[in-house]
N, C-alpha and C positions, 0 to 999 in steps of 0.2 A: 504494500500500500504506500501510497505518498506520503509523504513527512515536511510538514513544511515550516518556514523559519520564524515560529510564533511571535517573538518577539517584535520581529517587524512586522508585522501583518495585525499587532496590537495597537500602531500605532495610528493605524489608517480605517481598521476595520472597527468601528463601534457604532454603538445604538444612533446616535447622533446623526453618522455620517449613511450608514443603512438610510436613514427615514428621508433621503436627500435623495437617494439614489434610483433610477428607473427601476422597474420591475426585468426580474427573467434569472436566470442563473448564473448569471455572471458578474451580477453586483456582490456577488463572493468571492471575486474573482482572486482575494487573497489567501485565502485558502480552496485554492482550484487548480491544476497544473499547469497551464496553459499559460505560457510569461507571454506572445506576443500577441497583444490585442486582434491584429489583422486575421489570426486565424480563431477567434473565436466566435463559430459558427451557432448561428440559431436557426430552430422553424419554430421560437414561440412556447419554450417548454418554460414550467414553473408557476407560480402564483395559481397552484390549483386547491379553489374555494376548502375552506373547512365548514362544513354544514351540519348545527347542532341537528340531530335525530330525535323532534319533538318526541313525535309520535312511537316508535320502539323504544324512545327511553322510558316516556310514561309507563308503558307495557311491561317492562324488565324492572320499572324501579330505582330507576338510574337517570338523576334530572340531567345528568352534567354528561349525555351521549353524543359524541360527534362522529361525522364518517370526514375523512382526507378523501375529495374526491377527485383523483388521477383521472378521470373519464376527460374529463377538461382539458387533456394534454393533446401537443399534436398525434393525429389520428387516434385519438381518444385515449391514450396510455400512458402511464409514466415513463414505459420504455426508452421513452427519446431522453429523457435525464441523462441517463449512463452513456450511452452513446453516442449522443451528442457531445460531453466533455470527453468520451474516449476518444472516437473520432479526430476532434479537433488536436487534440496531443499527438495523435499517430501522424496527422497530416502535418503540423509544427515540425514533427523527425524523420519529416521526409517520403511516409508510408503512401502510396496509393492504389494498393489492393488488398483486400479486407473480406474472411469470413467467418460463417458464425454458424453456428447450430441454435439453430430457431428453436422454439417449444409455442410459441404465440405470439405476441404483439411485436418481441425484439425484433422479428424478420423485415417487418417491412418498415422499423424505426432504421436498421440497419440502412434498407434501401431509400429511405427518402433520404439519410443523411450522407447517402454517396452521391444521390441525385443533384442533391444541393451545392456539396464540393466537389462536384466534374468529378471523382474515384468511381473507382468498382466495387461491387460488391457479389461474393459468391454463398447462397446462402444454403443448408441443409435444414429439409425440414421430413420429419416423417410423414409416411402416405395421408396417415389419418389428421392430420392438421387443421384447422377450422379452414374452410374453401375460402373464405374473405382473409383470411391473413395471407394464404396464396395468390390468389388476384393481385392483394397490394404487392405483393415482393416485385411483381413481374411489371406491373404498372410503370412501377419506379426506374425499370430497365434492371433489375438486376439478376442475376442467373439464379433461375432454382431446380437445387439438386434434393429430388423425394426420394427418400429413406424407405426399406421397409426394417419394421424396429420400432423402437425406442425413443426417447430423447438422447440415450445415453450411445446409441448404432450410431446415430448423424451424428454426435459428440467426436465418436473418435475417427469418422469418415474425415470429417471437416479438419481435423486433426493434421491425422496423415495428408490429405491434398495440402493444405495450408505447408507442412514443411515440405511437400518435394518440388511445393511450386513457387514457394517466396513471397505468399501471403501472410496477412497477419491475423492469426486468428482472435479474434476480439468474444469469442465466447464468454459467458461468464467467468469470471475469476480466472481466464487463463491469460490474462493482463495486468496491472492494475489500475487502468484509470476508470473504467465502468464507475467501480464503487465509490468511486467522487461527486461521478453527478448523480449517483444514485442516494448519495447522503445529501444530497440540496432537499429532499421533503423533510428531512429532520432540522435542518436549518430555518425552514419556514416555518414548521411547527412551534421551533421554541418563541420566533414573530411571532406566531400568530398567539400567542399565549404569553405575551410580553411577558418573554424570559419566565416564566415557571413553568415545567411542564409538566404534561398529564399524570397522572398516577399509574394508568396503563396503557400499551400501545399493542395494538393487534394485527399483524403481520398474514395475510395468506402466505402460505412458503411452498415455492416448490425448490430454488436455486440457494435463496436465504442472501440475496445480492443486497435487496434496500435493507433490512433487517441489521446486516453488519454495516453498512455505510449507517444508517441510524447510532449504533451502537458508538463508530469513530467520530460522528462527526459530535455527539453530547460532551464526549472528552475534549475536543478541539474546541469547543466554543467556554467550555471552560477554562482553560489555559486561558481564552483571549480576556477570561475577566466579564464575560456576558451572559454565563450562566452562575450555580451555585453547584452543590457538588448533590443535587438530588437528581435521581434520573427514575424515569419509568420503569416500571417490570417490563419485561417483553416478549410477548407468546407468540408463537409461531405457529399456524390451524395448519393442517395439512390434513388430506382423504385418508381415512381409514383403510382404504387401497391399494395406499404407498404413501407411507411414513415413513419413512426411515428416519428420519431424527424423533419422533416423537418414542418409537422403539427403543431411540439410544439411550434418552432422558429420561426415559421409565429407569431401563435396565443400569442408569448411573455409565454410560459406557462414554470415553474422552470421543468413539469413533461410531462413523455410523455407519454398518456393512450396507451393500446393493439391496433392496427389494425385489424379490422375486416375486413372480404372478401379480406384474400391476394387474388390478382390476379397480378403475374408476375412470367415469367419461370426462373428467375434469383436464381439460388437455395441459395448462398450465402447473397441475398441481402430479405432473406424471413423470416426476424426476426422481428415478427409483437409486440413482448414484452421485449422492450430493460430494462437488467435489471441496468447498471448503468446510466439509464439516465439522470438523473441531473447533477453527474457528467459530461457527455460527451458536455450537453447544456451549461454548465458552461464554461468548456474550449472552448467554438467555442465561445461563446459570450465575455470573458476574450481577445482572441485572436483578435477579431474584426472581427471573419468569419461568415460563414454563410452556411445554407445547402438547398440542391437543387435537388429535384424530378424532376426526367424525363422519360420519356415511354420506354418501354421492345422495342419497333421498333427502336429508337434512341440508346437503349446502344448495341444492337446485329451492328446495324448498323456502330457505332462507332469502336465496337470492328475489326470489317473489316475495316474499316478504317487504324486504326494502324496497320492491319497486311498489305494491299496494300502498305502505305505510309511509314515502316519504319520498318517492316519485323520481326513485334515482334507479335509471335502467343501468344496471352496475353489471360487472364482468361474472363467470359464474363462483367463481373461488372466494368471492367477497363471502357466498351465505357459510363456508367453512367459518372465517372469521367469524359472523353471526352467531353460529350454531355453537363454537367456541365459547362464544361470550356468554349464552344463556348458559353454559353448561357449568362454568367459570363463576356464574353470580350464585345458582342455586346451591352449589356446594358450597358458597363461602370465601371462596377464595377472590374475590370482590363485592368490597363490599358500596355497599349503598350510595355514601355519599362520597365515594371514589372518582375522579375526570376519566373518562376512558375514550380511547378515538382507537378506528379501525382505519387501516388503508385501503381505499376500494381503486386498485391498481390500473382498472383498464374500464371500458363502455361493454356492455353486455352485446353494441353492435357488433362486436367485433366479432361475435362467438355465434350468430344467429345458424348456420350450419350445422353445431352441436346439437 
């Protein structure tokens, strides 16, 4: 991960000068990689709405319910966060061909973000993918190569072509600047909650990409003097289908083995081979949180939920987070008058094929 020269970046970066400055992800630009302005590429990602959840809070018991709604991002997902400041780094060092092992929204963030920098992009995505995240890849002009498999088959497809052909593979975590722009929703949050933040943060997980950039950036804004040293717990929902980190967190384990026999339609949440997984268990156990399996009938279920109850047509792995949350309140382990906000990472448009 980056590391950056806190000191200086204490001097420039404060509340003061934040409330001065345009919106979008690069008014963090000092704790962000990218030293030369000219290549810091946008389509528009960040300042995505935090919207209290009157109505399922009243129902759970929980006045103080919020959803972070990534739907509001370009092509409706948080995906462009990460990619957009990877991208722009890679291009800064000279990079101009770029691929990835898709699982959903990343594939066509990938390819709008080549489209936008004149680059290539070569993406893998499994057969079964949602058809709208395929369309977009191809729209954007950029190559797509269908898997049959896994997330984890096109992982290491995309792998192998990447080194025999002198691309760069910008998959999750097999870089490190993803997890830069993927920690700018943790930055906004602590705005958006004039520096205190929530009691809890609820993650759908299938990679655990924003989850740990959340996790890096609460330490980095404390060093700069802009936080306090209290941080959220931090759960992680994932399908009962394929967990593997909820498995490891039961069983106490630093590591999280492969998942065998995915069974769940949840295409985002079908990453049976988390590759920074100790990391990710580290920060939910660091944090005091915890992660939590629940069935494909409950998060489809859920996701209707929030769109009845609060009119956010949200991605489907949000109702994980949901279904999470109820399950999280009635045993206790949140309580009442707790702050809690879910990430609802992506538009349910995206997944209409599922």
């Amino acid at each position: 991960m980056a590391i950056y020269d806190i000191p200086v970046a204490k001097s420039t970066l404060t509340r003061e000068s934040l409330s001065q400055r345009q919106g979008g992800i690069w008014r963090w630009s000092e704790i962000l990689p990218v030293r030369t302005p000219s290549f810091r590429m946008t389509l528009g990602e960040a300042n995505a709405p935090v919207l209290q959840a009157f109505n399922l809070g009243k129902a759970l018991g929980l006045p103080a319910l919020f959803i972070k709604d990534e739907s509001h991002g370009p092509l409706g997902s948080l995906e462009h966060r990460g990619l957009t400041v990877a991208v722009a780094r890679a291009l800064e060092l000279g990079v101009r061909d770029f691929t990835l092992a898709a699982y959903g929204s990343d594939g066509p963030a990938l390819a709008a973000c080549a489209a936008r920098s004149r680059s290539r992009a070569h993406i893998f995505m499994s057969k079964d993918a949602p058809v709208a995240e395929q369309v977009a890849v191809k729209t954007f002009g950029a190559q797509l190569i269908l898997v049959d498999g896994l997330f984890s088959d096109a992982a290491c497809m995309a792998a192998e072509v990447a080194s025999s052909r002198g691309w760069l593979d910008i998959s999750a975590f097999r870089e490190p600047y993803r997890c830069e722009g993927a920690k700018t929703i943790g930055l906004e949050l602590a705005e958006a909650f004039a520096w205190e933040l929530p009691d809890v943060i609820i993650l759908p997980t299938g990679d655990g990409l924003e989850l740990l950039g959340l996790w890096k950036t609460f330490g980095e804004l404390e060093q700069l003097g802009l936080l306090g040293a209290k941080r959220p717990r931090l759960v992680a929902a994932q399908a009962s289908g394929c967990a593997p980190l909820a498995r490891a967190f039961d069983e106490k384990s630093a590591r999280a083995s492969r998942w065998q026999h995915v069974e769940t339609v949840i295409s985002a949440l079908r990453i049976a081979d988390v590759f920074a997984d100790r990391l990710i268990l580290r920060a939910i156990r660091e944090s005091m949180g915890t992660v939590v399996a629940v069935a494909d009938q409950k998060i489809l279920a859920y996701q209707k939920e929030l769109a009845l109850c609060e009119g956010i047509f949200a991605a489907p792995q949000v109702g994980a987070g949901l279904a999470a949350l109820q399950q999280l309140v009635r045993s206790g382990w949140i309580n009442n008058d707790e702050c809690v906000v879910i990430v609802n990472p992506a538009s349910g448009l995206n997944y209409l094929s599922q």
